[in-house]
N, CA, C and O atoms as CSV, one atom per row, in Angstrom:
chain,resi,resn,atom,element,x,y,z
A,1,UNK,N,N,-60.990,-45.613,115.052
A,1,UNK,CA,C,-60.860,-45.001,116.350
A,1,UNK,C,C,-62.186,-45.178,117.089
A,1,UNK,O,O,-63.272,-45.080,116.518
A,2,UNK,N,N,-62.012,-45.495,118.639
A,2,UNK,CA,C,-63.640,-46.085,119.284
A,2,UNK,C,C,-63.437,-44.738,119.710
A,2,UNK,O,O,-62.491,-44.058,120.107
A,3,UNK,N,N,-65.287,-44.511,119.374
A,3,UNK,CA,C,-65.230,-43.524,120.817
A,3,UNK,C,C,-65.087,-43.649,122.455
A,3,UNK,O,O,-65.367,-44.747,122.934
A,4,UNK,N,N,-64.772,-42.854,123.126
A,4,UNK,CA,C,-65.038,-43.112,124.455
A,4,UNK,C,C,-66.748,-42.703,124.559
A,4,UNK,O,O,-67.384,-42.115,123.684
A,5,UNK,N,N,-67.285,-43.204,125.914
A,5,UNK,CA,C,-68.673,-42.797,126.340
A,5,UNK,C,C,-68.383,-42.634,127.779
A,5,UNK,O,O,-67.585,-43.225,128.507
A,6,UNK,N,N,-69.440,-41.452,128.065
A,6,UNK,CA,C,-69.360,-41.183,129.537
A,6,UNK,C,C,-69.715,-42.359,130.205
A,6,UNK,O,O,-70.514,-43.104,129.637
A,7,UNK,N,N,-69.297,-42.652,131.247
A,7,UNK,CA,C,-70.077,-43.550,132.294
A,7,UNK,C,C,-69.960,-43.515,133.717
A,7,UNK,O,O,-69.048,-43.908,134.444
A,8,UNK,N,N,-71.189,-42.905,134.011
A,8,UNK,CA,C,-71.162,-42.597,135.767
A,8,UNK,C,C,-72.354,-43.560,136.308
A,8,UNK,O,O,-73.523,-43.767,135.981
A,9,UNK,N,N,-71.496,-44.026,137.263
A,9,UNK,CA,C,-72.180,-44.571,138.193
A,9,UNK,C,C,-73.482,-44.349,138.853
A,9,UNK,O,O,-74.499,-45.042,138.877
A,10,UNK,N,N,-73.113,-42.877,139.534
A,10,UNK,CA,C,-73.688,-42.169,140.608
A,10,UNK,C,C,-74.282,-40.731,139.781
A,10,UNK,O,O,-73.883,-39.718,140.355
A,11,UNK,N,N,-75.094,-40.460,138.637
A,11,UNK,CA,C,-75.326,-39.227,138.143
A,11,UNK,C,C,-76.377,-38.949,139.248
A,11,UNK,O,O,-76.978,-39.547,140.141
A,12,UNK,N,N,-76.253,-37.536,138.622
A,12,UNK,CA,C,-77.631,-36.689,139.785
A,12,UNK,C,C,-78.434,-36.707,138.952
A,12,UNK,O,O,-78.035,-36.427,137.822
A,13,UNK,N,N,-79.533,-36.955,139.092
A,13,UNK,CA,C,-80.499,-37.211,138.299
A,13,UNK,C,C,-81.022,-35.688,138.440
A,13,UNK,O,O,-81.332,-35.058,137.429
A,14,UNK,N,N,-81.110,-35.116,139.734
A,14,UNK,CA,C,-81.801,-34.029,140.213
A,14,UNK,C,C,-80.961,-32.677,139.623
A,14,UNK,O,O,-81.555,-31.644,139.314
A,15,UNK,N,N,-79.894,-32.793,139.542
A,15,UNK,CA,C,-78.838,-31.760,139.034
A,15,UNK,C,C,-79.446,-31.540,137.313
A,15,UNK,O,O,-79.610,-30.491,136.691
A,16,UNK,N,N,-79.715,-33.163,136.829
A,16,UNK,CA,C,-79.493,-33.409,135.380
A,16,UNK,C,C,-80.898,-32.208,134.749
A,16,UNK,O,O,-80.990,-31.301,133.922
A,17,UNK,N,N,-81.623,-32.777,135.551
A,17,UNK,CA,C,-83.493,-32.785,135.126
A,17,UNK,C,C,-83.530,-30.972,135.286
A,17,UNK,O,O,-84.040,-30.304,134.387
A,18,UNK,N,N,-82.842,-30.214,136.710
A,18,UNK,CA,C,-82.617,-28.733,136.666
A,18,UNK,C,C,-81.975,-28.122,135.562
A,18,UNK,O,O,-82.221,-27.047,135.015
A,19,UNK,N,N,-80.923,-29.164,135.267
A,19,UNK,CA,C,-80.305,-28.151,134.114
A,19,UNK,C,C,-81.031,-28.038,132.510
A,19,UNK,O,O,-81.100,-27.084,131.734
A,20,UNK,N,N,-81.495,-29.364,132.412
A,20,UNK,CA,C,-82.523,-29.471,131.473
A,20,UNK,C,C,-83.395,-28.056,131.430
A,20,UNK,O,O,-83.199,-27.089,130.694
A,21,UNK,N,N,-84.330,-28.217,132.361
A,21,UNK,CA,C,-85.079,-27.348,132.901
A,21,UNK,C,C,-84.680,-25.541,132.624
A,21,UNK,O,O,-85.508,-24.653,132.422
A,22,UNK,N,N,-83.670,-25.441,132.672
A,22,UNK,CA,C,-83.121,-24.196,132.642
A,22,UNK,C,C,-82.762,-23.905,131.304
A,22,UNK,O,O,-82.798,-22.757,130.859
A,23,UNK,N,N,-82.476,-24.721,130.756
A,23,UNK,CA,C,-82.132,-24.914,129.501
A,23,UNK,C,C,-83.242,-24.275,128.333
A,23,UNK,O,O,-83.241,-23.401,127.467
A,24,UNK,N,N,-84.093,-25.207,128.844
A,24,UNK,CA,C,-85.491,-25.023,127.829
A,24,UNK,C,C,-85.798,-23.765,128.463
A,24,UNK,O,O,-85.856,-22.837,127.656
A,25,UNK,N,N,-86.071,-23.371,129.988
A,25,UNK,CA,C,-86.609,-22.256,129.840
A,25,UNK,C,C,-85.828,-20.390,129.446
A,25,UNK,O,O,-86.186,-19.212,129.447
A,26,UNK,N,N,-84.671,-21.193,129.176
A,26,UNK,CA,C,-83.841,-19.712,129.080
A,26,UNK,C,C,-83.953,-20.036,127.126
A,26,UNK,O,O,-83.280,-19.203,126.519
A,27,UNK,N,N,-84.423,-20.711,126.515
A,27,UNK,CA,C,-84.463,-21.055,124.855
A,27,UNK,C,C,-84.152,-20.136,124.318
A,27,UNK,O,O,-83.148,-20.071,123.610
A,28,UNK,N,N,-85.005,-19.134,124.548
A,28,UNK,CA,C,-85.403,-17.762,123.345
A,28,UNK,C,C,-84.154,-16.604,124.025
A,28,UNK,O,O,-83.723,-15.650,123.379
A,29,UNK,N,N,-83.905,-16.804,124.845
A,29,UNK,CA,C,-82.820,-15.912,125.729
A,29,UNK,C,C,-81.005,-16.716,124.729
A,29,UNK,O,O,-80.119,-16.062,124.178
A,30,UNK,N,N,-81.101,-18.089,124.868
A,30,UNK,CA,C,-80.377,-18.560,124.261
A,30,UNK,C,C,-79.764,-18.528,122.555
A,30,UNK,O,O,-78.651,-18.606,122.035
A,31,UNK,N,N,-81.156,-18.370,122.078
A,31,UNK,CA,C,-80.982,-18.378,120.250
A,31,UNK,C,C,-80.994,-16.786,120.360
A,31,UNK,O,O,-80.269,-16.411,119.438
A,32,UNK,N,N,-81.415,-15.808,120.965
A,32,UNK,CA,C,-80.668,-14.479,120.736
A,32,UNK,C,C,-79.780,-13.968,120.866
A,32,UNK,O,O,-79.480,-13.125,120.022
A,33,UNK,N,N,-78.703,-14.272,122.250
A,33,UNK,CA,C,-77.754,-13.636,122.288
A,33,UNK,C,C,-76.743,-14.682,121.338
A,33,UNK,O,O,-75.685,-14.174,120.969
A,34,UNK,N,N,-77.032,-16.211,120.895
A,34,UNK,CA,C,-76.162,-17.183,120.132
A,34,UNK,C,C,-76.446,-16.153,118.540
A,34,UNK,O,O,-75.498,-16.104,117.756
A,35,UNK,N,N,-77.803,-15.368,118.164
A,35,UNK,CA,C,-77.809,-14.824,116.973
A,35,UNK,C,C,-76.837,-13.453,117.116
A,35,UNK,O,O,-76.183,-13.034,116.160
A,36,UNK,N,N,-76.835,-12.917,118.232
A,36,UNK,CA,C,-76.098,-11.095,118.187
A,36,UNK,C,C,-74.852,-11.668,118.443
A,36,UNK,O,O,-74.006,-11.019,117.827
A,37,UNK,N,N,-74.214,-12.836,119.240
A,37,UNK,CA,C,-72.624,-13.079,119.072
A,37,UNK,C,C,-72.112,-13.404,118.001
A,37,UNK,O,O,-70.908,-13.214,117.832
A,38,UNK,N,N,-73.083,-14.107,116.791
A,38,UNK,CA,C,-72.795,-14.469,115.679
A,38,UNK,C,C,-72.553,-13.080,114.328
A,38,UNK,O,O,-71.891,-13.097,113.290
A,39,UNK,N,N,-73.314,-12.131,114.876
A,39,UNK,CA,C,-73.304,-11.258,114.270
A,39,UNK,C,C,-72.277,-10.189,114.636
A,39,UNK,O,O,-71.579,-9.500,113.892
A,40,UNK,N,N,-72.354,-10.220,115.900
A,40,UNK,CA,C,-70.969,-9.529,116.380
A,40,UNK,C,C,-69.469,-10.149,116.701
A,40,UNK,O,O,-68.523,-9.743,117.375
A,41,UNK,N,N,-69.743,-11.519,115.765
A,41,UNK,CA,C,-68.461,-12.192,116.299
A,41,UNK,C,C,-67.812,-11.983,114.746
A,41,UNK,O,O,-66.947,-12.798,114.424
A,42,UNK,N,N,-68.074,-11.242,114.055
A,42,UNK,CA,C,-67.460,-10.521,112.975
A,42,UNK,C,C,-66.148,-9.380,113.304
A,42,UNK,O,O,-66.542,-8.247,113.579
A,43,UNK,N,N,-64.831,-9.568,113.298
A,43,UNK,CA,C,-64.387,-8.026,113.382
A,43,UNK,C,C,-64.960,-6.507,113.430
A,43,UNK,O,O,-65.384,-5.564,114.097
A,44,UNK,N,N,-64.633,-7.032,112.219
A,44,UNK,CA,C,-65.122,-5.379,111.490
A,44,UNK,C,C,-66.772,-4.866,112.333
A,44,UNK,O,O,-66.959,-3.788,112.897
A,45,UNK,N,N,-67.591,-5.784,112.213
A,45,UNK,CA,C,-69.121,-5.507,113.213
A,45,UNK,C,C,-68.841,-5.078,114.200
A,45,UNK,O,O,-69.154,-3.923,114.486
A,46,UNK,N,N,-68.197,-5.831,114.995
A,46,UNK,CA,C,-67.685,-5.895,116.265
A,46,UNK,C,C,-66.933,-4.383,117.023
A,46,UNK,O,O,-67.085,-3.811,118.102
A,47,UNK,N,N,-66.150,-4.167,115.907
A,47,UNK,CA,C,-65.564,-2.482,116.139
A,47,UNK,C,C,-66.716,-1.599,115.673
A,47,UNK,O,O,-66.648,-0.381,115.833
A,48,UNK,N,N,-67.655,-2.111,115.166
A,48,UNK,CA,C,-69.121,-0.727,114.587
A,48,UNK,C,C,-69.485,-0.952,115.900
A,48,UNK,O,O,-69.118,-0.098,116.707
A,49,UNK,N,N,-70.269,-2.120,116.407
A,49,UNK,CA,C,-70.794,-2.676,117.928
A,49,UNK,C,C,-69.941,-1.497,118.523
A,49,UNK,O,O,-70.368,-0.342,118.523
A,50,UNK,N,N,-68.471,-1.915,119.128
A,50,UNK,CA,C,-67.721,-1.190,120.046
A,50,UNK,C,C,-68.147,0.603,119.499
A,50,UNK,O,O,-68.792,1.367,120.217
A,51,UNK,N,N,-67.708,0.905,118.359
A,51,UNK,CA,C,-68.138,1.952,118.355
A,51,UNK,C,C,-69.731,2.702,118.406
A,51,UNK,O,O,-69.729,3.579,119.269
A,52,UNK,N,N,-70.472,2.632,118.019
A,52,UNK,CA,C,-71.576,3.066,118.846
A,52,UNK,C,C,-71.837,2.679,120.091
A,52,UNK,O,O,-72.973,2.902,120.508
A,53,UNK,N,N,-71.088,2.167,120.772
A,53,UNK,CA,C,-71.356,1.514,122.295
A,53,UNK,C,C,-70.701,2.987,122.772
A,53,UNK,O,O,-71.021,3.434,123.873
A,54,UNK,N,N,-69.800,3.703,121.928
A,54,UNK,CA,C,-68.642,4.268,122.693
A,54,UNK,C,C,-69.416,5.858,122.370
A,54,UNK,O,O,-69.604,6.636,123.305
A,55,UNK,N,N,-69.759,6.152,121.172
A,55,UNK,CA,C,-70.312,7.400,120.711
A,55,UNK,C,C,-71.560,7.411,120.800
A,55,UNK,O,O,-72.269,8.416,120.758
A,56,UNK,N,N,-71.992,6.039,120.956
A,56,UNK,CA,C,-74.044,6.596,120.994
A,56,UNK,C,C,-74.613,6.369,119.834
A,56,UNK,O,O,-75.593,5.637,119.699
A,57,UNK,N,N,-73.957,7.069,118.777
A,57,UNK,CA,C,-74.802,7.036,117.526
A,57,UNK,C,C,-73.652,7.745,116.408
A,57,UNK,O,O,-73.088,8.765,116.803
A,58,UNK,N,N,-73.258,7.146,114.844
A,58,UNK,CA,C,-72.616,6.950,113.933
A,58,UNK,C,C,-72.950,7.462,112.383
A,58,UNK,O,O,-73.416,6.453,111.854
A,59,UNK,N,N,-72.945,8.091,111.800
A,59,UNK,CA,C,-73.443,7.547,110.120
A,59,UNK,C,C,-72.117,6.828,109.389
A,59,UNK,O,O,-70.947,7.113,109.644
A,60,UNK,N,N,-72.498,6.000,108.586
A,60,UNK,CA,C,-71.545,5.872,107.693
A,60,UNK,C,C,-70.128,5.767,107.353
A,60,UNK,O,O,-69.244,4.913,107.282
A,61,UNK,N,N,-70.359,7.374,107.124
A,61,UNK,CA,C,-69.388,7.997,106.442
A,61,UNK,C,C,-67.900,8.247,108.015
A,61,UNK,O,O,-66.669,8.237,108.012
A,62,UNK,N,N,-68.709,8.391,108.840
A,62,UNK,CA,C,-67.592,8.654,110.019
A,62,UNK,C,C,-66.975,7.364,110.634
A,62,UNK,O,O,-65.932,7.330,111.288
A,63,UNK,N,N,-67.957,6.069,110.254
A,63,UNK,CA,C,-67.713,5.031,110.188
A,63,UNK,C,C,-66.811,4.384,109.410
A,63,UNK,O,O,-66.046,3.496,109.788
A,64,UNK,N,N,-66.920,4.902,108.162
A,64,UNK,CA,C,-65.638,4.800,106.972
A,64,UNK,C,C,-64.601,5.576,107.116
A,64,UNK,O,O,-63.604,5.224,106.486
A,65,UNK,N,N,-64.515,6.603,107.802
A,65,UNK,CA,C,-63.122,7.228,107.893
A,65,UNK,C,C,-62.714,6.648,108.759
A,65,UNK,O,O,-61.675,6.050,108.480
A,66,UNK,N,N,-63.149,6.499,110.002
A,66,UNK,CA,C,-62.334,5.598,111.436
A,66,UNK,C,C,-62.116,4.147,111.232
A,66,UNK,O,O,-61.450,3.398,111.948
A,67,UNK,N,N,-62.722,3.878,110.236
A,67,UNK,CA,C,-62.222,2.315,110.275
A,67,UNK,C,C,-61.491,2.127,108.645
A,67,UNK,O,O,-61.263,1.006,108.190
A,68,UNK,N,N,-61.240,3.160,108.029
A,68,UNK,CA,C,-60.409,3.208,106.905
A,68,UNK,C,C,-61.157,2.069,105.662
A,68,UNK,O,O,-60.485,1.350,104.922
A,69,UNK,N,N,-62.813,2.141,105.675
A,69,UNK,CA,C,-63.063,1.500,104.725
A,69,UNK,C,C,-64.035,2.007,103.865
A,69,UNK,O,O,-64.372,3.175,104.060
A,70,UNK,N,N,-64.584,1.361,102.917
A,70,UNK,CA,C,-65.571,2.459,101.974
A,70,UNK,C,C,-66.598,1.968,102.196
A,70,UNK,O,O,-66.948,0.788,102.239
A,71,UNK,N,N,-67.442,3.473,102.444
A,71,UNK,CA,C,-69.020,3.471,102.714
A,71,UNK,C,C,-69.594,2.340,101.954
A,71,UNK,O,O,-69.893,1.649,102.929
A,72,UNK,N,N,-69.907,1.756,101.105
A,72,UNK,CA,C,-69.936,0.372,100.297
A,72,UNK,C,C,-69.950,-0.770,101.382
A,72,UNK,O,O,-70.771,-1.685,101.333
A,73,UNK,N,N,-69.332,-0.700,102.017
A,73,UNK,CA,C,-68.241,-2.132,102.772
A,73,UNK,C,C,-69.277,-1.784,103.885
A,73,UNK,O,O,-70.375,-2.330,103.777
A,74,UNK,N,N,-69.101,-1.064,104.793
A,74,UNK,CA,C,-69.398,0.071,106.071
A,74,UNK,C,C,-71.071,-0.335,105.971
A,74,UNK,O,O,-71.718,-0.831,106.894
A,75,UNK,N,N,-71.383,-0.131,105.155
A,75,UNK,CA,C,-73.167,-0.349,104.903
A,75,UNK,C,C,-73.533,-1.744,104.788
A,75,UNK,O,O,-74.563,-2.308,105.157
A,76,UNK,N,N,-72.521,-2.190,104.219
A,76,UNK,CA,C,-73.095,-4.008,103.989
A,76,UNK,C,C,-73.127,-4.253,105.640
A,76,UNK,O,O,-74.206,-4.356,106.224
A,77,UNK,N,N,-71.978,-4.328,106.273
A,77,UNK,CA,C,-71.988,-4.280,107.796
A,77,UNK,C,C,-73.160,-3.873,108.390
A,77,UNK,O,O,-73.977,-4.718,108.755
A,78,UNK,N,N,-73.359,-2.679,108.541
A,78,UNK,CA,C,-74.681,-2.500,108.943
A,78,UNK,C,C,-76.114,-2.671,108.755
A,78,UNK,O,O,-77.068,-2.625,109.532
A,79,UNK,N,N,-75.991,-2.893,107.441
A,79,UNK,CA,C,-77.472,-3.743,106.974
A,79,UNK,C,C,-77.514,-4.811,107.940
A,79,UNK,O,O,-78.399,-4.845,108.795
A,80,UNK,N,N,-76.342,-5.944,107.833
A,80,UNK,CA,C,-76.632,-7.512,108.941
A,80,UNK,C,C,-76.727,-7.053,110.073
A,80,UNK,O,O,-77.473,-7.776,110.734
A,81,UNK,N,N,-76.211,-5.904,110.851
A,81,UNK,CA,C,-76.248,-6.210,112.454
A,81,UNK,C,C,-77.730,-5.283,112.435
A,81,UNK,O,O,-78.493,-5.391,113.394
A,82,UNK,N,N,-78.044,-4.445,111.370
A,82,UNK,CA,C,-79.914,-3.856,111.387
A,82,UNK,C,C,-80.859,-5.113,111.218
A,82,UNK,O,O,-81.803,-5.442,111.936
A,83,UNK,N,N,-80.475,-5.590,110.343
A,83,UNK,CA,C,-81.129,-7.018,109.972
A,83,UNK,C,C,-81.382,-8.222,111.167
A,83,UNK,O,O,-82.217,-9.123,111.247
A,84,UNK,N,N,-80.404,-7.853,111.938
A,84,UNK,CA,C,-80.252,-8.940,113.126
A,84,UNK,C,C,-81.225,-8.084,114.384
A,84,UNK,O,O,-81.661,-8.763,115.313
A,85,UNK,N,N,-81.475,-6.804,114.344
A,85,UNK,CA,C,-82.246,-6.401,115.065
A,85,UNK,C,C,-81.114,-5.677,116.316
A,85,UNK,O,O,-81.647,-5.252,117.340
A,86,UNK,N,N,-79.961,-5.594,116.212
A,86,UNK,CA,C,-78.885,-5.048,117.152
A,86,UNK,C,C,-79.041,-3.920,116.850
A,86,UNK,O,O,-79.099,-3.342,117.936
A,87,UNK,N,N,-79.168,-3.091,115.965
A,87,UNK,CA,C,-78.767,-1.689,115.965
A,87,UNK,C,C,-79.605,-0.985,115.000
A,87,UNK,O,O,-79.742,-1.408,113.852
A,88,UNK,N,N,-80.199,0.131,115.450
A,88,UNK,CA,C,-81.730,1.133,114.964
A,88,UNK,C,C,-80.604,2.010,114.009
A,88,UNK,O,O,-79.378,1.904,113.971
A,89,UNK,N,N,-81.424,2.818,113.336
A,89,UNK,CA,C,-81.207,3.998,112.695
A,89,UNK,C,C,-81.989,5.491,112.548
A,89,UNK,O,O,-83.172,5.382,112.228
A,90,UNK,N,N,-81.621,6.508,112.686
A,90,UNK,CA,C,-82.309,7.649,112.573
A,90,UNK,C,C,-82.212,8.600,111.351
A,90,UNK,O,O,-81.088,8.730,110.864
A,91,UNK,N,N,-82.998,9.120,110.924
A,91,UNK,CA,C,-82.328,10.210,109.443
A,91,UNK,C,C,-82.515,11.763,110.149
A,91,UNK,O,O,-83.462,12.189,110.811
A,92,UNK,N,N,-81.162,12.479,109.723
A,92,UNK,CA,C,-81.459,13.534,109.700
A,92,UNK,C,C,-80.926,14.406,108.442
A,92,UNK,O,O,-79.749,14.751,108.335
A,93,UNK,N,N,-82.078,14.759,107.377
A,93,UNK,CA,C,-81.967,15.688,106.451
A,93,UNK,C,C,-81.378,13.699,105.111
A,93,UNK,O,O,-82.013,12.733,104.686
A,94,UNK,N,N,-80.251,14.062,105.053
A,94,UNK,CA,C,-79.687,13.229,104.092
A,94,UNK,C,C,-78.999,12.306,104.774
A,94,UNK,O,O,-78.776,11.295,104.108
A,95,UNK,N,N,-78.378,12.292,106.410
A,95,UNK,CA,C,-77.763,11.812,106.592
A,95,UNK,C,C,-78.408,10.495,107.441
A,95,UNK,O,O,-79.581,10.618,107.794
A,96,UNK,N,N,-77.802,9.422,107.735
A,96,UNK,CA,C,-78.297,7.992,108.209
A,96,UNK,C,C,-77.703,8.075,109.371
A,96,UNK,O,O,-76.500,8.203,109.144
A,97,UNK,N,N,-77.991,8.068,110.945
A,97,UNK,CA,C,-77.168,7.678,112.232
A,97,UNK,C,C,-77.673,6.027,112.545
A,97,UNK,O,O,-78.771,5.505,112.356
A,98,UNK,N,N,-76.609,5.547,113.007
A,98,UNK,CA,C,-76.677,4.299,113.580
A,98,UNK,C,C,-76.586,3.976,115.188
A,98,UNK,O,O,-75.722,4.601,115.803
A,99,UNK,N,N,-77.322,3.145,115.846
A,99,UNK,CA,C,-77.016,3.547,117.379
A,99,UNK,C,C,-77.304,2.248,117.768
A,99,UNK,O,O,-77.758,1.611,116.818
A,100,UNK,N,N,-77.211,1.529,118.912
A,100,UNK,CA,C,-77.186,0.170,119.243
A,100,UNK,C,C,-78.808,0.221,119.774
A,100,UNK,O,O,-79.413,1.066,120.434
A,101,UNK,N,N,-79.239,-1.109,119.164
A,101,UNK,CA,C,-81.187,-0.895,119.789
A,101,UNK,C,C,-80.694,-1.182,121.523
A,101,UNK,O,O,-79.775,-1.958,121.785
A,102,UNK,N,N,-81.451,-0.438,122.586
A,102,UNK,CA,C,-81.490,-0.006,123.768
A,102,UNK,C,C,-81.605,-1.561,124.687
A,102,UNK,O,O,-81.044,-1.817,125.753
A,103,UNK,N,N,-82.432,-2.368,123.954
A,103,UNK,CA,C,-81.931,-4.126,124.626
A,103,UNK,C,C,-80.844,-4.743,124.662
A,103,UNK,O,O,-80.654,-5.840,125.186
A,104,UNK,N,N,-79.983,-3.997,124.044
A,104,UNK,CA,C,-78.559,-4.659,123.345
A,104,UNK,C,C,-77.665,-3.530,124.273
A,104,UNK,O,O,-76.735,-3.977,124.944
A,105,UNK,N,N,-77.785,-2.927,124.286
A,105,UNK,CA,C,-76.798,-1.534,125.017
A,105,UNK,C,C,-75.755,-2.871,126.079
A,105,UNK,O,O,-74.546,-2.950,125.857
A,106,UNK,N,N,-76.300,-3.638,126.971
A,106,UNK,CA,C,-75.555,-3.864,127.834
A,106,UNK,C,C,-75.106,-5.468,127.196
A,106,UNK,O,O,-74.457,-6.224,127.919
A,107,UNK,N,N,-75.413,-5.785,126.142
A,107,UNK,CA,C,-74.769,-7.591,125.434
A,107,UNK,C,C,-73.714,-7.576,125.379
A,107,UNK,O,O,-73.328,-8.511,126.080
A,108,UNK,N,N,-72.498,-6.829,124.755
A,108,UNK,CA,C,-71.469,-6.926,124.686
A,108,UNK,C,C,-70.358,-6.001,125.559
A,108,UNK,O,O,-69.219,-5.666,125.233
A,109,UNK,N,N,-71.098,-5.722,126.757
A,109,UNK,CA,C,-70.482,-4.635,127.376
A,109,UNK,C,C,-69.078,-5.555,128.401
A,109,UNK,O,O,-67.938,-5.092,128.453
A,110,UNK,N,N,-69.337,-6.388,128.858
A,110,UNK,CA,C,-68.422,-7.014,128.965
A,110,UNK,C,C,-67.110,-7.609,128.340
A,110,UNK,O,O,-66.038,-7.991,128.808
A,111,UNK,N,N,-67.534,-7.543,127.359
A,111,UNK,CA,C,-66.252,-7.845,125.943
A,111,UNK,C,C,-65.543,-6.404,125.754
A,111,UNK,O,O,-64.343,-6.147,125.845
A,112,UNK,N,N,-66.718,-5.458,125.440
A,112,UNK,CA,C,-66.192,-3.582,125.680
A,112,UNK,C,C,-65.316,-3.560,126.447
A,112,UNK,O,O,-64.295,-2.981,126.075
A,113,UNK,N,N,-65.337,-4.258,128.018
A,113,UNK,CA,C,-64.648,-4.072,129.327
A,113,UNK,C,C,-63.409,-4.364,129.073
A,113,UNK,O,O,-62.438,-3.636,129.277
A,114,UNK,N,N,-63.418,-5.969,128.398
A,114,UNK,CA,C,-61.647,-6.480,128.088
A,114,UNK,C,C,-61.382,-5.601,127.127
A,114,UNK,O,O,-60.232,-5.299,127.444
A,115,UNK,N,N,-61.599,-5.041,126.280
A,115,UNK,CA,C,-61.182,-3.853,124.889
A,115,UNK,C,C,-60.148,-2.927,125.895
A,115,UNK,O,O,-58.926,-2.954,125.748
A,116,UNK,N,N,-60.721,-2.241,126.766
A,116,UNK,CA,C,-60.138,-1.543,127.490
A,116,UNK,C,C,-59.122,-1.659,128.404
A,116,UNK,O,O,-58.706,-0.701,129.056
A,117,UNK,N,N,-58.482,-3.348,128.531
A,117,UNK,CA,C,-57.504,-3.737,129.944
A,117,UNK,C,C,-56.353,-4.443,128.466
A,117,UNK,O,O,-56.382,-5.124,127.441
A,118,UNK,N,N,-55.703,-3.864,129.119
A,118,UNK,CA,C,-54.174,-4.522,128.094
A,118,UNK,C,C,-54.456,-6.574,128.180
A,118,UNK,O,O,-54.853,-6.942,129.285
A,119,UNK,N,N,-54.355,-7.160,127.635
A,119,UNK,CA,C,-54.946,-9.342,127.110
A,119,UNK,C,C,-53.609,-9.370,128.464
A,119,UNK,O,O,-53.684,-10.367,129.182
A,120,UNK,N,N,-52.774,-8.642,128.716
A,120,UNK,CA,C,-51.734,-9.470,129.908
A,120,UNK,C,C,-52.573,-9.561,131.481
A,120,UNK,O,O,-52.480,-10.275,132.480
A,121,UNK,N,N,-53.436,-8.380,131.036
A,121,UNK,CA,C,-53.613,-8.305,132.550
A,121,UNK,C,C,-55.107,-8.973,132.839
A,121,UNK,O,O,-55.800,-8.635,133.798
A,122,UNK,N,N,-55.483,-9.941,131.892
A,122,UNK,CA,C,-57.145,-10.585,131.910
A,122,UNK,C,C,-56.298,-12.219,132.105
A,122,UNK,O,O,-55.446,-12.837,131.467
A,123,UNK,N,N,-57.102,-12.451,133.371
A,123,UNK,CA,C,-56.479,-13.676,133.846
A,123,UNK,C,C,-57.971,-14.780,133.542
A,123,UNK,O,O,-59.148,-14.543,133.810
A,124,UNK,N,N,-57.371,-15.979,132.911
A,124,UNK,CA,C,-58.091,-16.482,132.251
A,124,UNK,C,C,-58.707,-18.029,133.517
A,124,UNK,O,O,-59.543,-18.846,133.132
């Protein structure tokens, strides 16, 4: 099978060299939110994400009852998205709260948005 190759005549050179340009300078903007979608492009993360987006702040255990899984499971989850730098923790007494780190509050708030509109009524 050949490949095809682009071939334009008439490229913008000036279009090309800006987007370049934008490219490199958005880099570090780029490999972070490509690292927190990767981390939140997990289900199960993804509903911890949604949920502390929704309550603020979580432990565990309330995490394992609403999502019907065992604290075991619930913690591995949250180790990677702590690990990834998405989401802080606080102790009080014995217990662990989880809360989204305050740079991140607004990353997936748009995805939050479709959570909330029935998939018929998001026109693609």
């Amino acid at each position: 099978m050949e490949m095809s190759t682009c071939k334009r005549i008439f490229a913008d050179s000036g279009q090309i060299k800006n987007c370049k340009e934008t490219i490199k300078e958005n880099q570090q903007e780029f490999s972070a939110l490509s690292a927190a979608l990767a981390l939140a492009g997990n289900e199960v993360r993804l509903k911890i994400f949604f949920l502390l987006h929704q309550e603020k702040e979580l432990c565990p255990c309330d995490l394992s009852n609403i999502l019907e899984m065992t604290i075991p499971a619930i913690s591995q989850h949250l180790r990677k998205l702590k690990d990834g730098g998405l989401i802080q923790f606080r102790k009080s007494g014995q217990t662990i709260f989880y809360s989204i780190c305050p740079p991140h509050l607004p990353l997936l708030q748009p995805l939050f948005n479709l959570i909330n509109q029935p998939l018929s009524t998001i026109k693609a």
